[in-house]
N, C-alpha and C positions, 0 to 999 in steps of 0.2 A: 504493500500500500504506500511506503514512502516513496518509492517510485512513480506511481502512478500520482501524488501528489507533487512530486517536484517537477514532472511532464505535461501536470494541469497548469503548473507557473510556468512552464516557459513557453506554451502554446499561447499563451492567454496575450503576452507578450508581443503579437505581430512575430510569434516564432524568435525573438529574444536577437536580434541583433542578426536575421538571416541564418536565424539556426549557428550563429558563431561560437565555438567555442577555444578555451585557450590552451594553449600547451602551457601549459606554461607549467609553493611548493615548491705535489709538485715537483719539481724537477732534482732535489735534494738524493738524500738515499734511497736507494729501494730495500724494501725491509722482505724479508722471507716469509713463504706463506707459513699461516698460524698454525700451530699446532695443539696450543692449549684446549681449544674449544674446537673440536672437529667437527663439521654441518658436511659431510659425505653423503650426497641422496643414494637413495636408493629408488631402484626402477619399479614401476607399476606394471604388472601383467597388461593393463589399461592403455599404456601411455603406445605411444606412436614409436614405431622403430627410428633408433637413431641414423640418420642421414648418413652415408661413406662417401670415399672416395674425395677429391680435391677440388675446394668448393669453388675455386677462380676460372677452372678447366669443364664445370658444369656452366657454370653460368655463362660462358661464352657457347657452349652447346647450346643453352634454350635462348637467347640473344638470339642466336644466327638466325634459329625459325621463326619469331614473334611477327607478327603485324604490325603496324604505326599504331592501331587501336589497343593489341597487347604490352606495346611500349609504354604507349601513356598512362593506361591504368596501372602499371607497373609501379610506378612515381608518385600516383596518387596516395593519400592515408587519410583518409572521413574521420569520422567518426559516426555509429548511427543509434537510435532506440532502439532498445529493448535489453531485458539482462537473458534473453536467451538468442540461437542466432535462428531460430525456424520458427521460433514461436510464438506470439508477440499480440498484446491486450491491443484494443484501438486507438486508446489512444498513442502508444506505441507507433502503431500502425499509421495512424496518422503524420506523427513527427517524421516517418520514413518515406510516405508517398511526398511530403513536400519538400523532404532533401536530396528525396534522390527517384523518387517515381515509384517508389517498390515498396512492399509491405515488409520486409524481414532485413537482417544484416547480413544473411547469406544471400539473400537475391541482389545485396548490392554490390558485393562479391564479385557475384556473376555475371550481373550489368555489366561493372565499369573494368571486370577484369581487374581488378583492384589488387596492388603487393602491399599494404597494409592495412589496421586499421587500429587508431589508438583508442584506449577505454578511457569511459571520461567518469567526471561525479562531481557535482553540485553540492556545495557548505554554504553558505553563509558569512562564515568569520575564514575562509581561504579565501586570500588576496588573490586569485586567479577565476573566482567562482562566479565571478560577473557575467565572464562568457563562457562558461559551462552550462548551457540549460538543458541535461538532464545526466540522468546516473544511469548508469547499465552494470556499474557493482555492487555487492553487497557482502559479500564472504569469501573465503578462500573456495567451497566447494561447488557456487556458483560459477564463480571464474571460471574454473575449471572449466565445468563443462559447456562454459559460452564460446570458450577459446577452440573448445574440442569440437564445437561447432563451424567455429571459422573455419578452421583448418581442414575441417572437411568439404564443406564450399571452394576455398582456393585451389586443393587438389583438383579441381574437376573442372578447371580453368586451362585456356592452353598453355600456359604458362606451366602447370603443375608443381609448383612450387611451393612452399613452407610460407604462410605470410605472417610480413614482421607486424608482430602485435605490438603497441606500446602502451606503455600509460605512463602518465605523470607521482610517481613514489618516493617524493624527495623525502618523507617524511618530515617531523616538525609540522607547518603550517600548511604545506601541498603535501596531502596524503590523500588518496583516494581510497586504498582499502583499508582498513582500520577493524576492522571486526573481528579478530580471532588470530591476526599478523603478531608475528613478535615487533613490537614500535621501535625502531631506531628515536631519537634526539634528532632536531636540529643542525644542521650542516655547523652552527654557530658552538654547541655545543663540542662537537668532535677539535673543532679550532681552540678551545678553551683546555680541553684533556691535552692536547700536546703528544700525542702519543700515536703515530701512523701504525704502529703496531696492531694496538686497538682497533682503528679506523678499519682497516683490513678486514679485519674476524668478525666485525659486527656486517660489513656491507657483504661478505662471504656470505653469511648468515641470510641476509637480507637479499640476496641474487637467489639462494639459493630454492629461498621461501616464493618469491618471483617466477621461477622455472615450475616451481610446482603448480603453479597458477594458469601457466601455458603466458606466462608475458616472457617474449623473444627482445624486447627494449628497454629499458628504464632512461626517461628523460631526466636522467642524474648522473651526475652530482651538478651542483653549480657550481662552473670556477670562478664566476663573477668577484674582483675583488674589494672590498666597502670603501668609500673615501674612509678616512681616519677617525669622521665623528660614529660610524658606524651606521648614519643614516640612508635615507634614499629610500625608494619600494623594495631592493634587496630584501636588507633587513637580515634575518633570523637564518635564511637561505644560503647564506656564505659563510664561508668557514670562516671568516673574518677577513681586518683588513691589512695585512701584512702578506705581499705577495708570496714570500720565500716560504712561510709559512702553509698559507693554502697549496701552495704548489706540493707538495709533502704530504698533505691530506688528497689535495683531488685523485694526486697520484696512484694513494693507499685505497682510495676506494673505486678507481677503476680497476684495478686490481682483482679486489674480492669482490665485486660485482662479475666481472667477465670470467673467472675463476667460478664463479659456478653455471656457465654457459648463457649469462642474459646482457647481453651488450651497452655498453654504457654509451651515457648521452651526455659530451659538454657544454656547459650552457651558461649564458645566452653569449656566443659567439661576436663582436671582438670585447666584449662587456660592459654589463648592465649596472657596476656596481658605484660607477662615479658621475651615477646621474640621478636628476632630482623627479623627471616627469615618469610616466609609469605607457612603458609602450601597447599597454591594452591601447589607453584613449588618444595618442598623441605621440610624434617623431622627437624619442628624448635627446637631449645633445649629449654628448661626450668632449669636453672641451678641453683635455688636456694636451699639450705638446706632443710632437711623435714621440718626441725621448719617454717624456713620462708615460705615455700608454706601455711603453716597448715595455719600462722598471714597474709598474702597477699591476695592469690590465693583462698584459701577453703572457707572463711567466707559468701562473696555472694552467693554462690551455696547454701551452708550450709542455708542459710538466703530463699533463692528459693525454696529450697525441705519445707522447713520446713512452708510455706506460701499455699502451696499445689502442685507446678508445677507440672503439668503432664505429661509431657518429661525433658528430659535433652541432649543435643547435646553433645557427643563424641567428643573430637576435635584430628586429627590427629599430637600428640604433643609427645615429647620426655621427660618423668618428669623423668628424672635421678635418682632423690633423691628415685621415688620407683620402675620403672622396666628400668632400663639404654638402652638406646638403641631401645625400641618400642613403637611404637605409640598407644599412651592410646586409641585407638578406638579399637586394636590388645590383648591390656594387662590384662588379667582376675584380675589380680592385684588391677588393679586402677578400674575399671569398673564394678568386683564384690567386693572385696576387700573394697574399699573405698567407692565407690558409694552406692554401697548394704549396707554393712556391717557397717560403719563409718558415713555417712550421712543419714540409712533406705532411701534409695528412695526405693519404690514400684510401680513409673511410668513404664511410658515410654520408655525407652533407645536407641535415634537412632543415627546411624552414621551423621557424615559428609559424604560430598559426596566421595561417593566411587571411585569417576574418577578423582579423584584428586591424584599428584604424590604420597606418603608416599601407599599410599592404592593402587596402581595399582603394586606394588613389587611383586603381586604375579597372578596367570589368575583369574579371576571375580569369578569362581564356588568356587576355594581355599579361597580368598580374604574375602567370603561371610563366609562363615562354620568357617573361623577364626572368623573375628568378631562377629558372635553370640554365639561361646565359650569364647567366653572374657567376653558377659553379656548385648551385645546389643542384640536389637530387633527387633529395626526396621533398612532396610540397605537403604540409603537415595542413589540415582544416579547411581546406579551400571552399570560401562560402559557398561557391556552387558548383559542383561535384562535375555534372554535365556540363558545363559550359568551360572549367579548366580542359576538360580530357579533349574538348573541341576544339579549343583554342588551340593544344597542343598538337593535333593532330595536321590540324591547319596550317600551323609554322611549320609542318615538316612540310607540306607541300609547297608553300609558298618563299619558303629558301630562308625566313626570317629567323627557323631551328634547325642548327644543321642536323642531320639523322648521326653524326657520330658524337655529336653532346648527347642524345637521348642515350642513346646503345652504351656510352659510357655509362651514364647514370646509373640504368637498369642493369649493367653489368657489375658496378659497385655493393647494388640492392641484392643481388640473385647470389653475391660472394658470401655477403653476410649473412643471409637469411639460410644458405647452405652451411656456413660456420658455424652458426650459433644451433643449427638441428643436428649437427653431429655428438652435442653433450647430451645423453639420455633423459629424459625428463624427469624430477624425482616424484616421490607420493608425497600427496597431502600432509601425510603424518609426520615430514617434515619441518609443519609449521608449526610452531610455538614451542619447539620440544627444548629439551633442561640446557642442550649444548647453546642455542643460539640463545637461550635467556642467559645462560651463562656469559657467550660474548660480548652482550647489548650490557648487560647491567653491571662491566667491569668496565666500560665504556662510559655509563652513567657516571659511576661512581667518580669516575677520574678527572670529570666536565665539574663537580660542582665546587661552587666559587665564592668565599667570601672576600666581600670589598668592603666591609666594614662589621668590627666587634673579634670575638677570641677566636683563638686559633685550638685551642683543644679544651675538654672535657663539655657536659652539656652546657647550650649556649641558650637556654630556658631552663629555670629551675622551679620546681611545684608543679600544680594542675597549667596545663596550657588550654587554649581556644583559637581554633581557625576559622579565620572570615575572609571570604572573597564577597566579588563582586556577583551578582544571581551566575554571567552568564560560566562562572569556574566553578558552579558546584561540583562535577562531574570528579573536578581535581581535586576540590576542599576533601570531598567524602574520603576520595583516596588516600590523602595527605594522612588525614584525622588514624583511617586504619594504619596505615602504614607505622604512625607514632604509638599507637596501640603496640603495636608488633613488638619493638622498639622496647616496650618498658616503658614508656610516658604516658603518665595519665591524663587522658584528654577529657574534657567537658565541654558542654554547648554553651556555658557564658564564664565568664569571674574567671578565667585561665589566662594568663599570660598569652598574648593576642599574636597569635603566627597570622599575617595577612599574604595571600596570594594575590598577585598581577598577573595579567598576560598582555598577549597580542591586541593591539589596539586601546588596551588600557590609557588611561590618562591621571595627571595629577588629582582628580578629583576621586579619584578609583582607592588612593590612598588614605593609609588607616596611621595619622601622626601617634596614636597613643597606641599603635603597636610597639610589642617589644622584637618582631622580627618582621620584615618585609622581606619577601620573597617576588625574585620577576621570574617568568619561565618564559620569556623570549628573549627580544634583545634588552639588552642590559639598560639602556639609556633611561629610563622612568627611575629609577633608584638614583639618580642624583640629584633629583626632586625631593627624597622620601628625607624624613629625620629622624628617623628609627634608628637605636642607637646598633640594631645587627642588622647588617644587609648580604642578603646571600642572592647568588643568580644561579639557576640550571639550567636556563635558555630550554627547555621544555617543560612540560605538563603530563609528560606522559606517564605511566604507573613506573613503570622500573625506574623514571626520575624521579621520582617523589618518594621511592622506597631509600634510593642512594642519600637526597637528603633529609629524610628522617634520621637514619643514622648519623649524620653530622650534627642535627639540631640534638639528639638523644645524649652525643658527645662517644658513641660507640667508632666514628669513621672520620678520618681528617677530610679538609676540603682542601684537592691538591689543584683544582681547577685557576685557571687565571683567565681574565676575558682578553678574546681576542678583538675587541673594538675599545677604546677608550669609553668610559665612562663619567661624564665632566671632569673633574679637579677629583674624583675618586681615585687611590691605587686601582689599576688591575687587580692584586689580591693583595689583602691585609694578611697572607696566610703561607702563598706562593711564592715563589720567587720567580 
């Protein structure tokens, strides 16, 4: 039913922005894969035969035979209704005849020929959820067999290929499945533990929970890197803002993401992180120096291609310093230029969504044939499905696309999508088991951060009480057990006042006569607070709030230090 009512709002909506929705949630040492915490799937009698044989010498096989029609759809990635792919309620049905003429997500498949399709999900308090109108996830067991769906749609395509499935799973604030996953922390979070080691075993963990799901993409990590007050729509999404730093993290987690056979995505492409506008509604600038982009902005990417990422996400950005005035998804410049030429990526290359404003400046079939002369490949959201694959089609006849930029593209797509089916798919039973809580919450632990009050024994003494704002009950409840656990005796009033913050909080959210404030995004509201303890975990998730109850109990040190500045705060009063 939550489905069906988050597909009554986006219908209701003029179909929400053309049915748009968004993708949208380093180069140092390489550390050795983990061994503490082992997430080794195992195969399901269920799961699809692992793909053989050498996937750049297939994909030039079904290239050779394809049609101009089999090309384009090739390149395409929608996204459509329903959380099943053949079977789908009206209104379902509805949201699909107007995106794409068809009642099902397998018929559009089948339509458009289609080599992807990304899963999307609609929140509220996710900064990307504007243009998400609708969900098609709900649980691990669902996915599943929505994925097992596609997949059997695409086989029966001429292509007959594996289609790359994606979704958006930064975790933190862009999280789509949530239900029953083990929760990684905040990209900000992993930046604050210091530890690529960590980073590794938890997104291991986290690909591997992924693969079970039938998702072949994760639009993560972000290498994006924050200006230095840590602000921007970034935010919470970056590992923070010290290039050398993130490079060392994106690194570590394309790693153990692609180590368990789901390909990583670096994102937003040449980056997002030293800008003020938010490229949903608007072309943001990037206004630093070439020098400074090269020492800010380029080193995490740099640090991503070079670790193996197999996509890179295009971000619809304005980088002045090398083509003024167009969005590097647009700019053969940045995207062959630099990406190709300057970093060798020989991935992937896909847009940001295409129905997003910066990218809608022109009609979908134009919009389309530009960005894969720029040096993308794959076109993520295209507001309208049929009129890109026409567009496309049309440039090959009319000489304005040459047929050997398509057949690259699609030969880049068919390498991948044969690479990433050669890892066996694991079983569900995968998800949420002791090893990957084990990795995630040595993870937690290592992120949480005090920047103000003691450094050891409990840091509230007697009964305590936690108050959030209505919309962190979810966390409060958590919190409250988790200090239960702990040994702390918690009450609903007269306890020493534990206040939780989060995302989109503001200084009125704050509780001055607590004795602890607590933020679990990004840090910056706590140099507002006057409480005399300030602790940050940059999430909300249970295994964060279990890590710091143990700090608040005085059972766990807090080794965390923030990776963004925090006003006139230390990093940590605790850390070094």
């Amino acid at each position: 039913m939550a489905i069906v009512r988050t597909l009554s709002r986006a219908l209701a909506v003029p179909l929400l922005l053309a049915l748009g929705a968004c993708s949208d949630e380093p180069a140092p040492t390489r550390t050795a894969p983990a061994t503490a915490a082992p997430v080794s799937p195992a195969v399901t009698a269920s799961a699809p035969p692992a793909v053989t044989g050498d996937p750049a010498a297939r994909a030039a096989e079904v290239v050779a035979r394809l049609s101009d029609e089999d090309l384009a759809g090739q390149v395409l990635m929608p996204y459509a209704y329903g959380s099943s792919a053949t079977q789908v309620d009206p209104v379902n049905r509805q949201g699909n005849q107007q995106l794409a003429g068809v009642d099902t997500p397998a018929e559009m498949i089948t339509k458009y020929r289609l080599g992807g399709l990304i899963l999307v999900g609609f929140a509220p308090d996710d900064p990307t959820g504007k243009t998400n109108p609708t969900t098609n996830v709900e649980n691990p067991e669902q996915v599943r067999a929505l994925t097992a769906g596609l997949q059997d749609a695409a086989g029966k395509i001429p292509a007959g290929a594996p289609l790359m499935i994606g979704m958006d799973q930064e975790y933190g604030i862009v999280t789509r499945v949530t239900e029953g996953v083990t929760m990684l922390p905040s990209a900000l979070a992993f930046g604050a533990a210091r530890q690529p080691t960590l980073t590794e075993q938890a997104w291991r963990a986290a690909g591997t929970e992924l693969a079970a799901m039938g998702v072949t993409v994760d639009f993560a990590p972000v290498a994006d890197t924050l200006g230095t007050a840590g602000g921007g729509v970034i935010g919470s999404r970056s590992f923070g803002s010290d290039a050398k730093a993130n490079s060392q993290q994106v690194a570590a987690a394309v790693r153990g993401l692609q180590s368990s056979g789901v390909a990583a995505a670096l994102k937003h492409f040449p980056g997002h992180g030293h800008t003020t506008a938010d490229s949903h509604d608007e072309l943001p600038l990037i206004g630093q120096s070439r020098k400074a982009w090269e020492q800010q902005d380029l080193p995490p990417f740099k640090a991503g291609v070079d670790a193996g990422a197999g996509v890179v996400m295009s971000g619809h950005l304005n980088l002045q310093a090398i083509d003024k005035g167009v969005a590097a998804t647009f700019s053969r410049k940045i995207m062959t230029d630099e990406l190709r030429g300057r970093l060798k990526f020989t991935g992937v290359a896909v847009t940001d969504a295409m129905n997003m404003a910066p990218a809608q400046k022109w009609p979908a079939g134009e919009a389309a044939v530009r960005a894969l002369n720029a040096g993308n490949d794959m076109l993520l959201m295209p507001p309208d499905i049929g009129a890109a694959r026409d567009g496309i089609v049309n440039a090959l006849k009319n000489g304005s696309l040459k047929r050997e930029r398509l057949t690259e593209a699609v030969t880049r797509i068919l390498t991948l999508k044969f690479r990433t089916a050669q890892t066996p798919q694991p079983e569900l039973s995968v998800i949420g088991s002791p090893a990957h809580l084990q990795a995630v919450s040595a993870l937690d632990a290592a992120a949480v951060t005090v920047l103000r009050g003691a450094c050891s024994g409990p840091l509230a003494r007697g009964p305590v009480s936690v108050s959030a704002p209505a919309s962190r009950e979810v966390a409060r409840v958590n919190l409250v057990k988790a200090l239960q656990g702990a040994g702390m005796q918690v009450q609903a009033s007269g306890g020493s006042v534990i206040r939780l913050v989060g995302y989109g909080d503001q200084r009125v959210d704050l509780d001055d006569s607590a004795a602890i404030t607590v933020m679990m995004d990004s840090p910056g509201l706590l140099a507002q607070a006057n409480t005399r303890t300030l602790i940050a975990t940059y999430s909300s998730s249970k295994l964060s709030l279990d890590a710091l109850a143990a700090v608040i109990a005085g059972k766990a040190k807090a080794p965390g230090r923030s990776p963004v500045a925090v006003g006139k705060l230390p990093r940590s009063a605790c850390a070094k």
